[in-house]
VEXMI-440014 format. One record per residue: z, y, x of N, C-alpha, C in turn. Coordinates in steps of 0.1 Angstrom, whole numbers, plus 5000, padded with zeros to 4 digits. Atoms other than C-alpha are relative to their C-alpha. Example, Ala and Ser with C-alpha at 12.3 -4.5 7.8 and 13.67 -1.06 7.14 Angstrom:
2
500049885009507849555123500050125009500049894991507149895137500850114992
END
This chain:
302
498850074995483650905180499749865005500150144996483550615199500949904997499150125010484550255183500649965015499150084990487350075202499649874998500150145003487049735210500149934993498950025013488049495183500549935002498550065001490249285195501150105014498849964988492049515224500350174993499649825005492249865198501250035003498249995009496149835190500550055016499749984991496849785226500050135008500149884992494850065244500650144989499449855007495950325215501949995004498349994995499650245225499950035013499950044987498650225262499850165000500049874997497450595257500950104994498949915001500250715240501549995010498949974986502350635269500849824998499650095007503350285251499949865007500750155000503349925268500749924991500050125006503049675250499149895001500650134998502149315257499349964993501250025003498749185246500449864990499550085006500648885234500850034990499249965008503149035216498950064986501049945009499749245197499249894991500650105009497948935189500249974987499350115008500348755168499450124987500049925008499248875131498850134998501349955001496649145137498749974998501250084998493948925142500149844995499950155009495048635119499149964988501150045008491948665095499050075006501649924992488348715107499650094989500549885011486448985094498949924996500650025008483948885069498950095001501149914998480349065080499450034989501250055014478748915048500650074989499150005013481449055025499150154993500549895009480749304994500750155000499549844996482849655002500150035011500049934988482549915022501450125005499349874994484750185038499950115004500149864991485050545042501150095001499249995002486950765048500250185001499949795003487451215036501650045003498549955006490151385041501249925001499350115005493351175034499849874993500450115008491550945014499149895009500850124997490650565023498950004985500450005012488150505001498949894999500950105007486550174988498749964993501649995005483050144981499249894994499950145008481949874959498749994989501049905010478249864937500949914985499850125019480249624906501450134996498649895003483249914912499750084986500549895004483250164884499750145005500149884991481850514895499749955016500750034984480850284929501650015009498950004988484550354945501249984996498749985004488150334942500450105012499549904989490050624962501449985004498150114998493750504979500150185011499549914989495350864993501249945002499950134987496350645028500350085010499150015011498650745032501150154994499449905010500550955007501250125008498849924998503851015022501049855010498850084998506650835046501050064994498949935005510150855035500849925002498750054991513750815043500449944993499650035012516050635026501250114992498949875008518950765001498950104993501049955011515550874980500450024985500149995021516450804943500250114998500149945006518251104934500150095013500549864991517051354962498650044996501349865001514951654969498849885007501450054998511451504977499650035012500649974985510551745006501450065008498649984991514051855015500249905006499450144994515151485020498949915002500850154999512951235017498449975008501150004991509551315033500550005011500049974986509151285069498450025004500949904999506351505078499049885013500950084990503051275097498650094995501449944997499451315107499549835001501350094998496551085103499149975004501750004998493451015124499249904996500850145000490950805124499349995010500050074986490850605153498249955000501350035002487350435144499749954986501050035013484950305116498649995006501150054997482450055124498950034991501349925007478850145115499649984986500250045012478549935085501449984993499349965010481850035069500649894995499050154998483749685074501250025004499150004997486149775091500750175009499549875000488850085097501050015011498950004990491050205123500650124999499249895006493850455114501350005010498749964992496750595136500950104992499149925003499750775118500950055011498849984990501850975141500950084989499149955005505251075126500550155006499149914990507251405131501350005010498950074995510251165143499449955012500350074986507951035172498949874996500150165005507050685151498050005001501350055001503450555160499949884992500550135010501450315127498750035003501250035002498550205136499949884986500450105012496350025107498249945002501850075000493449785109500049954989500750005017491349805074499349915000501850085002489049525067499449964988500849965006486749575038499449795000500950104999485849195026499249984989501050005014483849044998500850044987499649975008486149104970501850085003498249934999489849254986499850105016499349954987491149475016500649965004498550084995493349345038500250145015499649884988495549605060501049935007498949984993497349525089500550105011499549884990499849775107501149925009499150014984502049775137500550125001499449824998504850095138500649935012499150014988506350125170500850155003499249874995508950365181500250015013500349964982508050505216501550045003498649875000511550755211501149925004499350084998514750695222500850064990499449995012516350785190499449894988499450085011516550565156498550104990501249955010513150665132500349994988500149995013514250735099499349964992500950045012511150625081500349864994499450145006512350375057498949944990500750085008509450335033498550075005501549914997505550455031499249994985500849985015503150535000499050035004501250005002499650404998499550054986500449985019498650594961498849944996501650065006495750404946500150074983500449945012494250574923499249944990500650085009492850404893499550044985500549965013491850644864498649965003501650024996488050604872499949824995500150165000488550214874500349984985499150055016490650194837499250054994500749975008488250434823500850164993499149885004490750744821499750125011500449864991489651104836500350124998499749855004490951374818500150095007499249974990491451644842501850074989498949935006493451864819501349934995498850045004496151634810500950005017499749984989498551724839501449875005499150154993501051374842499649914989500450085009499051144823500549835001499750175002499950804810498949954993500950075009496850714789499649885009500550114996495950444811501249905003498850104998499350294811499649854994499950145010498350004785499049945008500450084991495649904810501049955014498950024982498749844843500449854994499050105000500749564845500249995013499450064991503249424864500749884998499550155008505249064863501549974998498650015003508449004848500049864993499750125001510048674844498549925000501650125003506648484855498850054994500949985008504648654828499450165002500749875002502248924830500250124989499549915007503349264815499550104998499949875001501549554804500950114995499249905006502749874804500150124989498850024990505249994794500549894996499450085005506949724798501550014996498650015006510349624782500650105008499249904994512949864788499950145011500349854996511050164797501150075004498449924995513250384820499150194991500649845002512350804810501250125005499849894995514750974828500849985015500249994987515251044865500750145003499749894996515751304886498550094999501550005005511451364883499949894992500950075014509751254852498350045002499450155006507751074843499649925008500350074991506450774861501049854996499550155001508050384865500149975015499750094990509850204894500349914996499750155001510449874896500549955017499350014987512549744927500049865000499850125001512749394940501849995008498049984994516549294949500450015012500149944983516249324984500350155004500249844994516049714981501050064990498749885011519149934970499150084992500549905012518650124938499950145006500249864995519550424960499350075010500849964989516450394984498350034995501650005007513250414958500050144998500849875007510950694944500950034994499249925009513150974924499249994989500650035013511150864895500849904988499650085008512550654860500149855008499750114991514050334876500049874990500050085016513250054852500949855005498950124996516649784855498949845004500650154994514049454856499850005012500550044985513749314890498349944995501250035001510049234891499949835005500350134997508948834893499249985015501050044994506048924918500050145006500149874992505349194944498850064998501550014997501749234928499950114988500149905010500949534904498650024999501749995000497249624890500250064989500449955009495349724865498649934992501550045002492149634844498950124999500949925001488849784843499750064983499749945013488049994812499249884993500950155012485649674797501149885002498850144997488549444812499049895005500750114999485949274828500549965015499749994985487849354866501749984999498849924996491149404880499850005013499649914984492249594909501650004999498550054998495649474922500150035014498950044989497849534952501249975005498150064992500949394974499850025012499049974983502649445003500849925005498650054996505149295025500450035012499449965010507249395034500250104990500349915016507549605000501250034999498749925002509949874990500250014983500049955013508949914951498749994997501249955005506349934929500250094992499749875008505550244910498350044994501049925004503450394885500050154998500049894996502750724891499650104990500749885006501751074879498650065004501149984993498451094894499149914989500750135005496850784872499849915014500050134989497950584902501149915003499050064996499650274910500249965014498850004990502450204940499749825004499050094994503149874959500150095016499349954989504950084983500349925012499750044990505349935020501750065007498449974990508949875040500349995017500049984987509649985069501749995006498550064998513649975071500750105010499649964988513650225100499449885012500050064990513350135136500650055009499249954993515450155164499150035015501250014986513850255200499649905005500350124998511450055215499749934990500350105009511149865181499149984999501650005005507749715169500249904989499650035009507449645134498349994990501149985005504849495119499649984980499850015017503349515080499049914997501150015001500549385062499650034982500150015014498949435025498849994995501750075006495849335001499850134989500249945009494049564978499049894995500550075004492349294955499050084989501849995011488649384932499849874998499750115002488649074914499550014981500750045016486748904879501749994995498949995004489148904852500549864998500050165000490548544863501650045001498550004999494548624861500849885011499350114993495648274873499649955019500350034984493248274902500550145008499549924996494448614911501349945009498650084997498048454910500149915017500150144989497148184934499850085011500649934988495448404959501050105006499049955002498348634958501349935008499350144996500648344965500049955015500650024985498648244995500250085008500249874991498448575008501450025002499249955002502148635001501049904999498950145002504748315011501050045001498949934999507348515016500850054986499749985012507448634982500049924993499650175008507548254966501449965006498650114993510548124995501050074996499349905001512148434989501449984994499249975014515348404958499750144994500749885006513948764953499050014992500650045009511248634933500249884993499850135007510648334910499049885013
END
């Protein structure tokens, strides 16, 4: 497969789905951090799975199935594939030779074109996308689900446990300012599907998340992770915009991406970090912060 150029990809993949869009308008945001040649992880990519390659990783990788699932809103207490999926396809657009950098096309069954540019640096990923709606109808996709998988990373494998939580007391997430392993306060356990954990920031109706346990705290921070099983790592991600975080039934955690819908013609763009990082908490914080000013200006966080 032949690599696309790297600064004109976004463009000609729209231009060949029938799509114009202005080279100006593509700039803004896609190409707002250089890529990092020198950096420490790589990229590949099987199947559904993005997958993180790393030699300080445990087992050498982390696996992110990239992505999971779109979905509509009016989620909490609905059917899963009756309601809430909207049915897409994944290619892969390119993957430079040394495994830096990724190029991913979602097409929806509603029409909705996401591209995503992956860049693989010394210690984090950084993804930015671009959805556009070619259609002249209204695109239902209201959220999306990156699953990062993290039993391997925590040090949890079982297969035979079939909705495990053992690696819960390695997660956290941040409530009032303070770092929280799980579970934290006021564990939710019942839903419409068990078991699992949401957490919603106030921005997003109660009745537009995962059909999983809905846990009342608004979250401080849009940033969820985990540690490594010696706790010598963590592996954290955020989004924005962000629909939820969630811990899953897989041994994986959620910062779910928001999409809101789009009306025709619309173009909507995302971005988010997967962080591999010493166990420095506060520099995490900060870098987080940087990465994420939206979520400091906000009143939805602290």
């Amino acid at each position: 497969m032949k690599n696309m150029a790297e600064n004109g990809w976004t463009r000609r993949a729209f231009l060949a789905a029938g799509i114009a869009v202005s080279a100006m308008a593509l700039s803004r945001g896609v190409d707002a951090e250089p890529w990092e040649p020198e950096a420490g992880l790589t990229l590949a990519r099987e199947d559904n799975w993005l997958i993180i390659k790393g030699d300080k990783l445990p087992e050498g990788e982390v696996r992110v199935n990239y992505l999971e699932a779109y979905c509509r809103a009016g989620s909490t207490d609905a059917d899963w594939v009756g309601h809430t999926l909207v049915p897409h396809e994944t290619e892969l657009a390119s993957l430079t030779p040394d495994g830096r950098r990724m190029e991913l096309q979602c097409t929806l069954e509603d029409g909705l074109i996401v591209q995503h540019r992956i860049t693989a640096g010394r210690d984090e990923v950084d993804f930015r996308l671009i959805a556009h709606n070619p259609t002249d109808e209204r695109s239902e996709a209201h959220w999306a689900q990156p699953c990062m998988r993290v039993g391997p990373f925590t040090g949890y494998v079982d297969p035979d446990i079939p909705s495990p939580e053992d690696y819960l007391h390695k997660c956290f997430v941040f409530i009032g300012s303070e770092l929280e392993r799980m579970p934290t306060p006021e564990w939710e356990t019942e839903a419409r599907y068990t078991p699992g954990q949401v957490w919603r920031p106030a921005h997003v109706a109660k009745t537009d998340v995962n059909p999983r346990p809905l846990n009342p705290v608004i979250p401080s921070k849009g940033l969820i992770g985990c540690y490594s099983e010696d706790e010598s790592l963590i592996l954290a991600t955020a989004w924005e915009p962000y629909q939820e975080l969630f811990q899953g039934v897989a041994r994986c955690l959620h910062s779910d991406f928001r999409l809101a819908g789009l009306e025709p013609g619309e173009i909507k763009r995302v971005r988010g970090k997967i962080y591999i990082t010493s166990n420095d908490v506060p520099a995490l914080v900060a870098r987080y912060r940087r990465d994420f000013p939206e979520h400091m200006a906000h009143p939805r966080h602290d």
